[in-house]
C-alpha positions in Angstrom: -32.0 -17.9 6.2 -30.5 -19.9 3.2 -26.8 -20.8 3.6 -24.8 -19.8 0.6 -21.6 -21.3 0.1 -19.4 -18.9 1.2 -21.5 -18.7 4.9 -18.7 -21.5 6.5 -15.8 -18.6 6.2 -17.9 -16.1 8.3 -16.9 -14.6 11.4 -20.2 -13.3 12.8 -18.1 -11.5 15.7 -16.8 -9.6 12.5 -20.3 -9.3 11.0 -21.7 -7.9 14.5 -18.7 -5.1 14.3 -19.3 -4.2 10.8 -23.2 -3.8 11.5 -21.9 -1.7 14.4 -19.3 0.3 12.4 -22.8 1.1 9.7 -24.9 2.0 12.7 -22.7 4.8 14.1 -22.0 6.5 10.4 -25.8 7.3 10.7 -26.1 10.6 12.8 -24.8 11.9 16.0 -22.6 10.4 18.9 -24.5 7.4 20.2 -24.7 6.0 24.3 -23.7 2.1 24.0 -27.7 2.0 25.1 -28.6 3.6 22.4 -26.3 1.7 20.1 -27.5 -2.1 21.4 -30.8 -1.1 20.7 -30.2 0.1 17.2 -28.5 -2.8 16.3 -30.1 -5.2 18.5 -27.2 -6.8 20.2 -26.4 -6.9 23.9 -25.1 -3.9 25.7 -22.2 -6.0 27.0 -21.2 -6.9 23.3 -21.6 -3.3 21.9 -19.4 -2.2 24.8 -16.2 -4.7 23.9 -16.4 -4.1 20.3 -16.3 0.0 20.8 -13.5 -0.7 23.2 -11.7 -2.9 20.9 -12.4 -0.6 17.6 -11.8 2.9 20.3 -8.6 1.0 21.0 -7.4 0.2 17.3 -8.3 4.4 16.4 -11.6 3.8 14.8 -13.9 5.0 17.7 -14.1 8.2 19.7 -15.6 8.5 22.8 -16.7 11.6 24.8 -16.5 12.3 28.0 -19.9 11.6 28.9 -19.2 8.0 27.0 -20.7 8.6 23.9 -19.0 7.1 20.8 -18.8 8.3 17.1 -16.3 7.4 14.4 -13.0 8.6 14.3 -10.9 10.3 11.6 -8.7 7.6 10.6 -12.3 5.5 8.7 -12.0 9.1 6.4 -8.4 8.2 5.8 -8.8 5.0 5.1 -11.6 5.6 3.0 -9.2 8.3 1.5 -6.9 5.7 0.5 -9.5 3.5 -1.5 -10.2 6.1 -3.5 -6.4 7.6 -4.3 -6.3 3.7 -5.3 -8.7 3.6 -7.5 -7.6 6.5 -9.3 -4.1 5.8 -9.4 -5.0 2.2 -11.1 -7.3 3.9 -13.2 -4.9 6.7 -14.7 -2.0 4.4 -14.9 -2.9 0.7 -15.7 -2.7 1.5 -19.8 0.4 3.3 -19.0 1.4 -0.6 -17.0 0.4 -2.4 -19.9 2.4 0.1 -22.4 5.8 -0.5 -20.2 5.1 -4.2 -19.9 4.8 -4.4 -23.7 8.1 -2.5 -24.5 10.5 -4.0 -21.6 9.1 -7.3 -21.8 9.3 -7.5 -18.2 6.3 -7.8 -15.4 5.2 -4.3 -14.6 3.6 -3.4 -11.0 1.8 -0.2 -9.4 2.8 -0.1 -5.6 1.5 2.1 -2.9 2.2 2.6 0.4 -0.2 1.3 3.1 0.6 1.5 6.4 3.6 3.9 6.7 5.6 1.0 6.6 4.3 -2.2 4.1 4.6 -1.1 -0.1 1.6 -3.1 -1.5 1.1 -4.4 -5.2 -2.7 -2.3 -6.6 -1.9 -3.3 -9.8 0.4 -5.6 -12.5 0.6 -6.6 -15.9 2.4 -9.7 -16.2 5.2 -10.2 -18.5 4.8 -12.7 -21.5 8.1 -14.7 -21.1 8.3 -17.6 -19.4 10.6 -17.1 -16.9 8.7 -14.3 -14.4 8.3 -12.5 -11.3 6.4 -14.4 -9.3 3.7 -11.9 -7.6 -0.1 -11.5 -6.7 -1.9 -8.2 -6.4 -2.2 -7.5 -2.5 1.3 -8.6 -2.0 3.2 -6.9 0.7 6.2 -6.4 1.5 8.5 -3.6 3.9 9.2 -0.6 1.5 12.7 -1.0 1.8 13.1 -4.7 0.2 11.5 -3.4 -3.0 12.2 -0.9 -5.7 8.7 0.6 -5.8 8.9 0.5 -1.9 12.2 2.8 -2.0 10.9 4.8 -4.7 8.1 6.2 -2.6 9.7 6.3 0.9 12.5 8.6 -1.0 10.1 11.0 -1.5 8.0 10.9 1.6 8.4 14.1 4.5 11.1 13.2 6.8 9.4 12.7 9.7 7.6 10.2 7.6 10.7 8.6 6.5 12.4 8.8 10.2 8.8 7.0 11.4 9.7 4.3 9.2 13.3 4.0 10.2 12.3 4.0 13.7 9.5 0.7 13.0 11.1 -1.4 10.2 12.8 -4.6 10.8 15.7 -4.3 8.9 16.5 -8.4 9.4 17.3 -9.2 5.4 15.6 -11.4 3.3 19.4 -12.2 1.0 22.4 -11.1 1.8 22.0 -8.1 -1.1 19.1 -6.1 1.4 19.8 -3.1 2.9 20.8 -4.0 7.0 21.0 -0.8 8.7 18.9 2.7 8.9 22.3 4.4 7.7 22.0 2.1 4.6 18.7 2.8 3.9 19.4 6.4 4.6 22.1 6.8 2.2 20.1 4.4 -0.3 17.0 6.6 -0.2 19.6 10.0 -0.6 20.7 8.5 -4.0 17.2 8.0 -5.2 16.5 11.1 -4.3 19.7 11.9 -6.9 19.0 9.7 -9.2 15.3 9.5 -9.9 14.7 5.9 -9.7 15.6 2.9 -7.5 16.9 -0.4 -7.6 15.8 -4.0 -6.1 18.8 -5.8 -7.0 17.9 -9.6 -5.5 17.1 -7.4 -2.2 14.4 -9.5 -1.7 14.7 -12.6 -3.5 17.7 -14.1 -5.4 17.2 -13.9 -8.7 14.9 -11.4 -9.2 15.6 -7.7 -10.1 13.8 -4.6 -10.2 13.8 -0.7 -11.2 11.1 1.5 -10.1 10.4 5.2 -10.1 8.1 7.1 -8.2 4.5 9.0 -9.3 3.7 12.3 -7.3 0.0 13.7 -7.6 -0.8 17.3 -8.3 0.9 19.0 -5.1 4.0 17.1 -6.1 3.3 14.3 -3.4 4.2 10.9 -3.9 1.9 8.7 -3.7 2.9 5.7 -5.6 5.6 3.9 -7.6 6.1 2.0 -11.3 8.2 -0.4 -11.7 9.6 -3.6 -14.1 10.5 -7.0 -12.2 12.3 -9.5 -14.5 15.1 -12.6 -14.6 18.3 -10.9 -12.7 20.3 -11.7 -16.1 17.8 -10.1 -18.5 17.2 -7.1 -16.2 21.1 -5.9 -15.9 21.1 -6.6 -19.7 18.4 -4.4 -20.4 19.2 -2.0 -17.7 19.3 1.4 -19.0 16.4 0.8 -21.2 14.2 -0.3 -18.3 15.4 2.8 -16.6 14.6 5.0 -19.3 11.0 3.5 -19.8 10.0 2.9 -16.1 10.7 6.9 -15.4 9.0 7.9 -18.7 5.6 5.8 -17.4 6.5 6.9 -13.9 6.0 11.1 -15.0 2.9 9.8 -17.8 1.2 8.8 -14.7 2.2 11.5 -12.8 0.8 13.8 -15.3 -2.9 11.8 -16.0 -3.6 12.2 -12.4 -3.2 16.1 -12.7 -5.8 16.1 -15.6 
């Protein structure tokens, strides 16, 4: 086989579990016999990587110990694709609020229940900038777009999070406590929009607003990340313009 230069960063114990993974989303439950000798590996190695993947909620398995995939690849997979829309519909809308706030704009999902996630960002021309990479994640509750979406979210969902995040602060301006956060997320909810006010990093400020699909969901956020100084300046204009691209978005994903 020729090496490519990328081989060196290859975990072939991940390799092995993806082939895995492919092998079972061909047909019917499968016996781990059955499965080693589909994917020629060793019984003993199929049988720790269904328990580890049956474990993590990828895996079912029957009680005559036969494994198929669970629900949660469909969700995941789910996911991808709201993602791909989302970015699709709203980055011109991104690069229209970048353009008239001056400020870095981002597109932030939820991921995990608990982690808001950067999909997408148009990067403000001035020099002085947020300081963000697309992937980056942080707990909902340390930024605006994070806030924005777990205002809107069922309340179980939103006593879930309560119950898992660490609410240690990252500056003395985050939210410390559930009843913070609860009363926070109560005047979003008011308001329409949210506020990262050096909640997460001294000297940065954000204002973000969240994007509901067609059942009125939410199922991301917009938002404009800027210079502390420049953003309370500006304020009420970035208000005005994040919620403005906040309900055009909104509105291309219903078309």
């Amino acid at each position: 086989m020729n090496e490519t230069a990328n081989d060196k960063y290859i975990l072939q114990s991940v390799t092995h579990t993806l082939r895995l993974v492919d092998t079972m989303a061909k047909g019917r439950e499968k016996t781990v016999q059955e499965l080693a000798e589909m994917t020629g590996m060793g019984k003993s190695s199929v049988f720790r990587m269904l328990a580890t993947l049956e474990a993590a909620g990828y895996v079912n398995k029957t009680p005559d110990a036969k494994y198929s995939l669970s629900m949660k690849l469909a969700y995941i997979g789910d996911c991808v694709l709201q993602q791909n829309d989302i970015v699709h519909c709203g980055h011109p809308f991104l690069e229209e609020l970048m353009n008239r706030s001056g400020e870095t704009a981002h597109l932030t999902v939820l991921t995990d229940g608990i982690h808001a996630e950067f999909i997408d960002k148009v990067v403000s021309r001035s020099s002085i900038r947020m300081d963000s990479h697309l992937g980056m994640r942080r707990q909902a509750h340390f930024l605006s777009g994070g806030k924005a979406i777990l205002a809107h979210l069922p309340e179980k969902a939103i006593r879930e999070y309560m119950e898992t995040a660490d609410f240690t602060p990252m500056t003395e301006y985050s939210i410390k406590t559930q009843k913070e956060l609860s009363a926070e997320l109560a005047a979003i909810r008011e308001r329409g929009y949210s506020f990262d006010m050096e909640e997460s990093e001294y000297g940065l400020s954000c204002v973000g607003a969240p994007i509901f699909n067609a059942a009125h969901q939410v199922v991301a956020a917009v938002s404009v990340s800027g210079p502390t100084g420049r953003m309370e300046k500006n304020m009420d204009t970035n208000i005005l313009l994040v919620m403005e691209t906040a309900t055009l978005i909104s509105e291309a994903m219903r078309k």
